[in-house]
N, C-alpha and C positions, 0 to 999 in steps of 0.2 A: 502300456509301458509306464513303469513309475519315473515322476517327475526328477530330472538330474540334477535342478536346481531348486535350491530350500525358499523356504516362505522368508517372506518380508520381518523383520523387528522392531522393536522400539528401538534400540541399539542402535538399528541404520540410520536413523535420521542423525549420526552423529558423524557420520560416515559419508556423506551427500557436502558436493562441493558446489556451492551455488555462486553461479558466472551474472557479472550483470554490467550497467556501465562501459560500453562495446564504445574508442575513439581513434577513428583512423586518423595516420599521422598525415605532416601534409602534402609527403612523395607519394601519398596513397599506396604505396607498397606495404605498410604495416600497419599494424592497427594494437594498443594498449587495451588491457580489460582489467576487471575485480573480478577476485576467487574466494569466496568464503565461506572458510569450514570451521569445524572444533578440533581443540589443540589436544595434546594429553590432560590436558589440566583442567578441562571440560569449559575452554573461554574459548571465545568466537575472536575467531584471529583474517582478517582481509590481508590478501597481498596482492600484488601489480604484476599482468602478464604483459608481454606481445608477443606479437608473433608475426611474419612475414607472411603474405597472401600464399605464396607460393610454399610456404613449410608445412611437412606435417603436424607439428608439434611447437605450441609455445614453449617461451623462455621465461623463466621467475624471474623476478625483474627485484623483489624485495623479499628480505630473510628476517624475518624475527616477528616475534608473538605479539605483534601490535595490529591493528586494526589501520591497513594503510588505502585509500581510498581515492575517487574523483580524482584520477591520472588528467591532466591538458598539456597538448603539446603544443611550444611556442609555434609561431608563423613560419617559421625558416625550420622546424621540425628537428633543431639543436640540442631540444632543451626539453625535459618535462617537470611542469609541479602539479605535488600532489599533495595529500593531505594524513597525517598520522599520528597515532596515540603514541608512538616509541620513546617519546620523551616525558608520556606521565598523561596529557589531555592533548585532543586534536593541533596542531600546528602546519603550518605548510611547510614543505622540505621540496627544493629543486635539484635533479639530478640531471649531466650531460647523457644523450640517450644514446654516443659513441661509447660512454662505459664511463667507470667511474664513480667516485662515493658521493648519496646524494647529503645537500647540505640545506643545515636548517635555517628557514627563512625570519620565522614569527616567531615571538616569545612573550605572545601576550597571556595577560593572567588568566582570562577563561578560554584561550584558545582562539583557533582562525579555522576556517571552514571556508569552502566550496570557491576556491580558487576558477580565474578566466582570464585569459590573456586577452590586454587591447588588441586590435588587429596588427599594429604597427611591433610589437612585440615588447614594446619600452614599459609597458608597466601591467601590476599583476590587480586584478581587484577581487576582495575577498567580501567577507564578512566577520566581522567579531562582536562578542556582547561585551558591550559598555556600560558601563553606567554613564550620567550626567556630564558627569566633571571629569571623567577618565583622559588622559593625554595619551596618545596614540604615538609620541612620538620616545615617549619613556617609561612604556610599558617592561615588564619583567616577568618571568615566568617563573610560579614558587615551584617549590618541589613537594614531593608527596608528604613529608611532614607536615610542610606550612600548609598544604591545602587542606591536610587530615584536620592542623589546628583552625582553622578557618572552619572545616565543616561543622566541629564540634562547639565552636562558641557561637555559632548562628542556633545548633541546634538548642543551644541553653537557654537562647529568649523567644520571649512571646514574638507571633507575626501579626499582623498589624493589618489586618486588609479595608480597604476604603473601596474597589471598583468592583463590581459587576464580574468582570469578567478576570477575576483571581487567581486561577488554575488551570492546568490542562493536565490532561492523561500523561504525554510525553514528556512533561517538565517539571510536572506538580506543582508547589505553590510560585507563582511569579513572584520576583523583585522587582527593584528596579533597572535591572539591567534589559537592555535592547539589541536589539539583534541590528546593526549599522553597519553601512557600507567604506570601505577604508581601499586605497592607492597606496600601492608599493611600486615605486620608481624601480627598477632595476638594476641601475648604472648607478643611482646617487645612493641604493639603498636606503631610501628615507620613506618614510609613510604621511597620506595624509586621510585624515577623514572628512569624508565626501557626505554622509547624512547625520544628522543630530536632532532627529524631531523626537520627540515621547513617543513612538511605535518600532514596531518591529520592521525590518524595509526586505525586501528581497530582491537581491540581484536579478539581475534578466537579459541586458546583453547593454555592449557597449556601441557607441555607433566604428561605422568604418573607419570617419577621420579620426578617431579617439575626441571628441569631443564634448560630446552626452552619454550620457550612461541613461540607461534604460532600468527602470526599479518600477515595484510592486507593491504597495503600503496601504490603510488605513487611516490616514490625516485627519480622518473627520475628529471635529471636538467633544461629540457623543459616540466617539468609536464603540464604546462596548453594547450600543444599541442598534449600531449600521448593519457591522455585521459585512459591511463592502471590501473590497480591495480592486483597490484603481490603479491605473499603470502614469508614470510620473516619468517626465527626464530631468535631469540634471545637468544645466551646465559646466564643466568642469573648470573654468575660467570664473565664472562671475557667480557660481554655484545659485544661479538663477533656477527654481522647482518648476515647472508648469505640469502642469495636469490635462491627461491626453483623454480620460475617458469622465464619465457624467455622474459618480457615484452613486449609481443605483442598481451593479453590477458585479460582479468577481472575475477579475481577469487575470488572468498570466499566462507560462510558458511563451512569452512574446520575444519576439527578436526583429534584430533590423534587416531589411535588405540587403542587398551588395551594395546597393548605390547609397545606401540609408534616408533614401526619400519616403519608406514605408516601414512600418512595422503586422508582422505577423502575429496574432495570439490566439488561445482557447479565453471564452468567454461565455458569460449569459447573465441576466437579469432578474432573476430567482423568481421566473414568469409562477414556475411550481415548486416553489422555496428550493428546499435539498433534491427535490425533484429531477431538478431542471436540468434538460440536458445541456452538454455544450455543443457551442457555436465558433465556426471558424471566421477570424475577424481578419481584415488588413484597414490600417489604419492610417488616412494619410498625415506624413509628420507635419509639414506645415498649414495645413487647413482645419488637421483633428478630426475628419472625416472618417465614418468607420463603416464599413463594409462589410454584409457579411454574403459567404462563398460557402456556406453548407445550409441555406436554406430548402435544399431539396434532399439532403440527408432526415433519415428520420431515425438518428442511430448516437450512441455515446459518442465522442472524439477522446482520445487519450484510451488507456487502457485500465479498464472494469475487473478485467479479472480477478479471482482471488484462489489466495491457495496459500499453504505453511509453509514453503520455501524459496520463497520471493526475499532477497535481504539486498540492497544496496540501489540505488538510485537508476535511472536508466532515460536516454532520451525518448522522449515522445510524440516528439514535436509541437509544432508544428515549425518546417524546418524548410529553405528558400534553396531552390536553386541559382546556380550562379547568372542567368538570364533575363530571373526574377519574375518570370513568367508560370513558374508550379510552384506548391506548398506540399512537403509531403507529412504524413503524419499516420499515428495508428490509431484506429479507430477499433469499435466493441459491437461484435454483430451475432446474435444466435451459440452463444456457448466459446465465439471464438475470437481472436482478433486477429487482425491485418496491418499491411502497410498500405495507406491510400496515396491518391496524388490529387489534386486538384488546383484550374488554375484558376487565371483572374477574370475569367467568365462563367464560374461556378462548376464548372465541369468536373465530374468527378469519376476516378478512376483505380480501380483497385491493379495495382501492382504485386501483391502478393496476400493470399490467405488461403488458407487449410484448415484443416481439423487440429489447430493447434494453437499455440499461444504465442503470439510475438509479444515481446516483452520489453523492448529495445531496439534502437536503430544508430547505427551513425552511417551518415553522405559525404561521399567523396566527390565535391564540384566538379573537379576537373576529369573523372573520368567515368562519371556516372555511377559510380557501383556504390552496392548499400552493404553494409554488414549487418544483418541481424540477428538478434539474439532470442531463440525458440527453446518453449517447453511443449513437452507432452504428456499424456497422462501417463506413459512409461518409459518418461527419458526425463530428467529433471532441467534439463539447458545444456543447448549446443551454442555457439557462434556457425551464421554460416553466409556465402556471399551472395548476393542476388545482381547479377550483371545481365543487362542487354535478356532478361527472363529466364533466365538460366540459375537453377540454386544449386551452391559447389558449400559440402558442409567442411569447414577448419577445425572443428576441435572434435574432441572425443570425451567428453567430458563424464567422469565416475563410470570409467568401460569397467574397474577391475570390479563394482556391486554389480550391476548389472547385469553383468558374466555370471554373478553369484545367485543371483534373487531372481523368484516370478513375480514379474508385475501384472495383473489384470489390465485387458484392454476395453474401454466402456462400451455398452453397447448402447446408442442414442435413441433414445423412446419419446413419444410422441402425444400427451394425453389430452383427451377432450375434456375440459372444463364444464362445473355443473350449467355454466351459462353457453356454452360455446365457445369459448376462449381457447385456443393451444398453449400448452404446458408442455416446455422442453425439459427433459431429464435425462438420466443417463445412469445404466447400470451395470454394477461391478459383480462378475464370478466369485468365489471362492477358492483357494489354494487350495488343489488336488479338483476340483469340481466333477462333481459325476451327475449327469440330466435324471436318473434314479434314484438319486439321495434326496433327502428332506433339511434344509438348512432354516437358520434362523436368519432373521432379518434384520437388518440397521437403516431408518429414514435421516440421513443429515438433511440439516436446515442451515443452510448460509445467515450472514451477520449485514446488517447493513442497513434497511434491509436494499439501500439503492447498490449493489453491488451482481455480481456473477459468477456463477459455476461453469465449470466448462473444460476444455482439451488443457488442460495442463497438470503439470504432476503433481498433487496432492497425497504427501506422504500417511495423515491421517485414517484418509480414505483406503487407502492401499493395506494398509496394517489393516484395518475391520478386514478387508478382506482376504489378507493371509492370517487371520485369526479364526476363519469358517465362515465369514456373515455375507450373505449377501447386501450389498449395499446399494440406497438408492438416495439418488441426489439433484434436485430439480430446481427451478427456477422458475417461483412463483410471481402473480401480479406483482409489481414492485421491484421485481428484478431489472437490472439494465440489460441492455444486446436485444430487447422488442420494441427499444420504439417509444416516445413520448406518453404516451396511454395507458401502455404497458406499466412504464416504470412508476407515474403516479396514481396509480390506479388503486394500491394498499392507501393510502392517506387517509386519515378520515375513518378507513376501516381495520382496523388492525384486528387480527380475530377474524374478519369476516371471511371475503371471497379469498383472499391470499391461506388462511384453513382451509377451506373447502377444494382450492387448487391441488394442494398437499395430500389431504385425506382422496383426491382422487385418482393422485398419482398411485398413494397406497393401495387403491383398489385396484388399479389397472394391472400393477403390479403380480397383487394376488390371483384375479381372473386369469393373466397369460403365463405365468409359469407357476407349473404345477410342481417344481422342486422347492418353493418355499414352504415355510412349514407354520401355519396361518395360527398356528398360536404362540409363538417364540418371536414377537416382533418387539422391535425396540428402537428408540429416537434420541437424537442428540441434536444440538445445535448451539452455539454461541452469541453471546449478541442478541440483537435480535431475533438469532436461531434461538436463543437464550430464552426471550420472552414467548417465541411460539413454542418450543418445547412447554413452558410452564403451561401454558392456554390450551395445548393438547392434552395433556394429563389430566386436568382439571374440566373438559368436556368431553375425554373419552377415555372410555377404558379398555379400549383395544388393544393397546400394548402392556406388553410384561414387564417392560424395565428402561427406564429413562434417565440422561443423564442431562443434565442444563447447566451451562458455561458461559460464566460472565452474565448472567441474565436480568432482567428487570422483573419484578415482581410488584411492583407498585409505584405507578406513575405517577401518586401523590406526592410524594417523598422524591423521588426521581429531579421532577422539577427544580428539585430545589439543594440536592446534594449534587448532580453528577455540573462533569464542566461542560455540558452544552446544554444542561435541562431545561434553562430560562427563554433558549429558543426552539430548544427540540421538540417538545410536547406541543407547541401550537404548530410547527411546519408539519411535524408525521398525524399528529391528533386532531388538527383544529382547536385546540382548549389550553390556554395554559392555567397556573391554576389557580388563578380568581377569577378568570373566566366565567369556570363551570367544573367545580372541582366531581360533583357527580359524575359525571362527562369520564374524567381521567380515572376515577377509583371503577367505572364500566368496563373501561377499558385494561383495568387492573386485572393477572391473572390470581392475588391474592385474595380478590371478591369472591372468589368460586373455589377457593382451598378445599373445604370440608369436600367439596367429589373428588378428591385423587385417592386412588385406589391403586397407583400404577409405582412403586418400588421406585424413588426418587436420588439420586447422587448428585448433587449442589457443588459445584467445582466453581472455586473463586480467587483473582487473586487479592491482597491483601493490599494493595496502590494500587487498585484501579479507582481510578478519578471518572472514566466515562461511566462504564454500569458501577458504582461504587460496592462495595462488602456488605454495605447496611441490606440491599435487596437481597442477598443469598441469605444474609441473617434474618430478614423479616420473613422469610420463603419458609428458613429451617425451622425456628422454633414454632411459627402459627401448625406447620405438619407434626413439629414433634409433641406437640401441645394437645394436637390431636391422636396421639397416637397412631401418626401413619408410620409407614415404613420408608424411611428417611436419612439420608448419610451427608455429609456437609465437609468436604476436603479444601481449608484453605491452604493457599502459598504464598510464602511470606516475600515481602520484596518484589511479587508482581504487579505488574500492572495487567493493564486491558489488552497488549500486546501478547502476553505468557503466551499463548498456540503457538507466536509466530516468529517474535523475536526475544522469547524472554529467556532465562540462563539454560544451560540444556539441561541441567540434572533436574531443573522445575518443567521442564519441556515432558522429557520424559516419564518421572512421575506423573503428569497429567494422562498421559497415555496411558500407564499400567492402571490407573485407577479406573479408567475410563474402561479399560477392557477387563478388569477384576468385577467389576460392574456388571457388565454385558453377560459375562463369563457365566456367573452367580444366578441370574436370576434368567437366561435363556440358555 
């Protein structure tokens, strides 16, 4: 019987509304969320739902093409602030949540971000970037002219850099402005600012009695070779700092207890640099004692997964009940993640996990129940409740595509590595699929490379395969969700055994289904999907047509252009490069140019700061120098994000080339 509903698009990903940000109020009868989709105008617009436990359908809560975000509601559940572009750049605006117009709180010049109410409800604490001398209490916010003329006379002079660590992908060139912690009184309406050190600080939670504030920084006076981030309170009286952890570590997500004689957080000691897994700390406030309660986990904490429609923030834990006797949090295990629990005896306990992605959580102390927020490989995010084991779904989220479109359901495969190692992967059908047809093939390669594939919806993926391809996508040495071993086990080898994982998934592939069609194969990946795409082509020429995104093509250069290279190349390589620059250019898939044979398309964005333009450009011309067969598509105004969250009309573009690509040469 022919199929009733049509294949997947580029189109649709414009069309997919992604839920995230899940915070129950404090009657625990409702719970706030972020919805975000694309407008007509093809900009990415957030707005603020809730919705009652017992309703079937949320309520929009905000109206207009801004970007409205991180809903909290006060203590007594009167009040909610949040965060929104509606007046030009992010600001906080508080609305009564019995009804009513909400109203704007901040009007500072580069904006306020990531509001938290003390516990006592008296005052709000944000973040905003300052510079030095900035006065927090007669700030001003310009309007779109003044900031147009602001951006314009910056961009007329030269930049000036003096530190090490200069740039980043998500910000591009640093100032001097810092990311600081600021007190908004609610009654006096007055502000104060609570940090002023040369770093950037990160909120984290306040204590019960409103006291200390709990932040996450970098102090050291060779920050840009530390590389740490330590968790600090603040006295909020005698703005006394003390420092809870021993910098030689990265910690956060911490919070205080009920009682605030403890604090909870994810940590670790970069035992295996960017390796390293984390570890679940409690730490005692008066002694600085620190504990840790997942040393018999051999597994990520926090959520690893990855996919192209993932957009707004989400709790992760680790998070206290009111008892103070559990921690709950999500953890990354084998393709998928959960909610875990564990207490102050190590004990640990999974509470919920499936063949799917939790993404988010928010806890209701007082009556136990958790909302969580799930993808799947053919549902993009639901909200749903977990009470007493029982999961009740709330939302319905994008029913009217989904009623429309096939989605492929994966089916999880199993492969023996050339060493004995298991290799989890997972393979997608084709739209219309017949067991007697002959299809062509797509190998994706994930980015990271410490990251995961897995049970959640990946719109990319899903398009290859309402476009005919059978798709396959696995999770090499290096991946998270196997385990300490697992995850640093590419280090050192890049090319090596994490190849030959890949190349053996390929083979299992072609041994057990005989509908693929063993000469039409073809590879994409980003990132470091990027770099092994290039390393694939360049030692095999088993595939017909290959596409490489965001990629690295020479680690020499690498080091020294992208914004993490000065540490990345010796964490993932051993070598930076005075080291042993041989070492890195072995490691380079431009050393081994002259063998590609395999029909090349170089997708790049044009601000990416992590794999920077120069590698797609060193990639393109060394091929097109050679006369291979070569195509080189950049996008202006992206960064290293474009897959994920970069504009949609460069979103998509990247799709159609990417399957104009595939199309052409399989």
């Amino acid at each position: 019987m022919a199929n009733s509903k049509r294949a997947l698009t580029v189109e649709d990903l414009t069309k997919i509304a992604v839920y995230s940000d899940p915070q129950i109020a404090p009657n625990g009868e409702t719970y706030a969320f972020v919805s975000t989709t694309v407008n007509d105008e093809n900009e990415y617009q957030s707005q603020l739902f809730s919705q009652k436990i017992t309703d079937k359908q949320p309520l929009q809560w905000t109206f207009n093409d801004a970007k409205s975000s991180h809903p909290r509601f006060s203590p007594d559940g009167k009040k909610l602030v949040y965060q929104s572009t509606r007046s030009g750049i992010p600001q906080l605006w508080l609305v009564p949540t019995h009804g009513g117009e909400a109203r704007q709180l901040t009007f500072f010049k580069y904006g306020a971000v990531n509001p938290e109410w003390s516990k006592d409800g008296k005052s709000i604490i944000f973040t905003a970037e300052l510079n030095k001398d900035d006065n927090v209490r007669d700030q001003a916010e310009q309007s779109k002219e003044e900031r147009k003329e602001e951006e314009e006379k910056k961009a007329s002079k030269p930049i000036v850099i003096d530190r090490l660590d200069h740039k980043s992908d998500a910000k591009g060139f640093h100032d001097s402005k810092k990311a600081q912690l600021v007190l908004f009184d609610v009654e006096k309406e007055t502000f104060t600012q609570l940090t002023s050190s040369d770093a950037d600080h990160g909120f984290e939670d306040v204590s019960p009695d409103g006291s200390l504030i709990l932040f996450s920084a970098n102090l050291d006076d060779d920050a840009d070779y530390s590389l740490t981030n330590d968790l600090f309170t603040l006295d909020i009286t005698t703005k006394e700092i003390t420092k809870l952890t021993d910098g030689n570590g990265a910690y956060g997500n911490a919070s205080f207890s009920p009682s605030g004689n403890k604090i909870a957080c994810f940590g670790h000691e970069y035992e295996y640099s960017g390796a390293t897994l984390n570890e679940l700390y409690v730490i005692d406030v008066a002694t600085k004692d620190r504990t840790c309660l997942s040393s018999s986990l051999d597994m990520q904490l926090g959520d690893a997964m990855i996919g192209d429609t993932r957009m707004g923030q989400s709790q992760e834990g680790p998070v206290w009940s009111e008892n103070e006797e559990k921690l709950f949090f999500i953890g990354t295990d084998h393709g998928a993640t959960g909610l875990y629990q564990a207490d102050l005896n190590s004990n640990i306990e999974v509470l919920y996990k499936d063949n799917n992605h939790v993404f988010g959580f928010s806890y209701d102390n007082k009556t136990g129940k958790f909302i969580l927020g799930i993808s799947t490989p053919t549902n993009p995010c639901n909200f749903y409740q977990l009470k007493d084991a029982k999961m009740t779904r709330l939302t319905n989220a994008n029913a009217e595509l989904l009623e429309e479109v096939v989605l492929a359901e994966p089916e999880t495969i199993t492969v023996t590595a050339e060493d004995g190692w298991e290799i989890q992967g997972w393979l997608l059908h084709p739209y219309g699929f017949k067991e007697d047809k002959k299809y062509p093939f797509v190998l994706e390669i994930h980015g990271g490379p410490h990251a995961m594939y897995g049970q959640t919806f990946f719109h990319e993926l899903q398009l290859l395969a309402a476009k005919g391809y059978i798709v396959l996508y696995t999770n090499p040495r290096g991946s998270h969700g196997y385990g300490q071993e697992f995850v640093n086990a590419c280090r050192s080898d890049y090319g090596g055994k994490d190849y030959t994982d890949l190349m053996a998934a390929v083979d299992y592939a072609l041994e057990n289904y005989t509908f693929i069609d063993t000469d039409r194969l073809g590879v994409t990946g980003g990132s470091y999907g990027g770099f092994m795409t290039n390393w694939i082509v360049s030692h095999t020429n088993r595939f017909k047509a290959a596409v490489t995104q965001r990629s690295i093509s020479n680690w020499l250069s690498f080091y020294g252009v992208s914004d993490i290279g000065y540490f990345f190349t010796k964490w993932e390589l051993g070598q930076n490069l005075m080291d042993d620059p041989a070492k890195l250019w072995d490691f380079s898939p431009l050393k081994y140019v002259e063998n590609v044979e395999t029909p090349l398309l170089i997708v790049h964005g044009e601000q990416d700061l992590r794999c920077p333009i120069e590698q797609g450009e060193q990639l393109y011309v060394t091929l097109k120098h050679l006369k291979k067969e070569v195509e080189f598509v950049r996008f202006p105004g992206s960064n290293h994000e474009l897959s994920r969250s970069g504009k949609p009309e460069m979103r998509m573009a990247r799709l159609q080339h990417i399957c104009r690509w595939f199309e052409e040469y399989l």
